[in-house]
C-alpha positions in Angstrom: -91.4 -109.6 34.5 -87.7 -108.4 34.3 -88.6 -104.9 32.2 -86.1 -103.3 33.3 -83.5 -106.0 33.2 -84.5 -106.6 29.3 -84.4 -103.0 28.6 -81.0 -102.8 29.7 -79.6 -105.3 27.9 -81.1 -104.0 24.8 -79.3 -100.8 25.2 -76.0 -102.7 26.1 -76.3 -104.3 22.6 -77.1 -101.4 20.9 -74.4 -99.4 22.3 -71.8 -102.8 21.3 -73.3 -102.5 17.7 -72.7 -98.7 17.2 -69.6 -99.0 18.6 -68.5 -102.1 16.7 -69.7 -100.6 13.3 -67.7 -97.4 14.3 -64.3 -99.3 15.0 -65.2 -101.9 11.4 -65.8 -99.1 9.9 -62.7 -97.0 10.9 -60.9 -99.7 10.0 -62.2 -100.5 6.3 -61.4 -96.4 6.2 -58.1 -97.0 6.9 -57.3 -100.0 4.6 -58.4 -97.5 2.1 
């Protein structure tokens, strides 16, 4: 089984989400 593979993915996809929320909610501050 690709463990390893899966794991990284799964931390790509987190980083993406954190990152995207950050940017979103930059962006909803500065509409504000």
């Amino acid at each position: 089984m690709t463990t390893g593979l899966t794991l990284s993915a799964v931390c790509i996809l987190g980083l993406i989400v954190i990152v995207g929320g950050i940017v979103i909610g930059f962006h909803f501050w500065d509409k504000d």
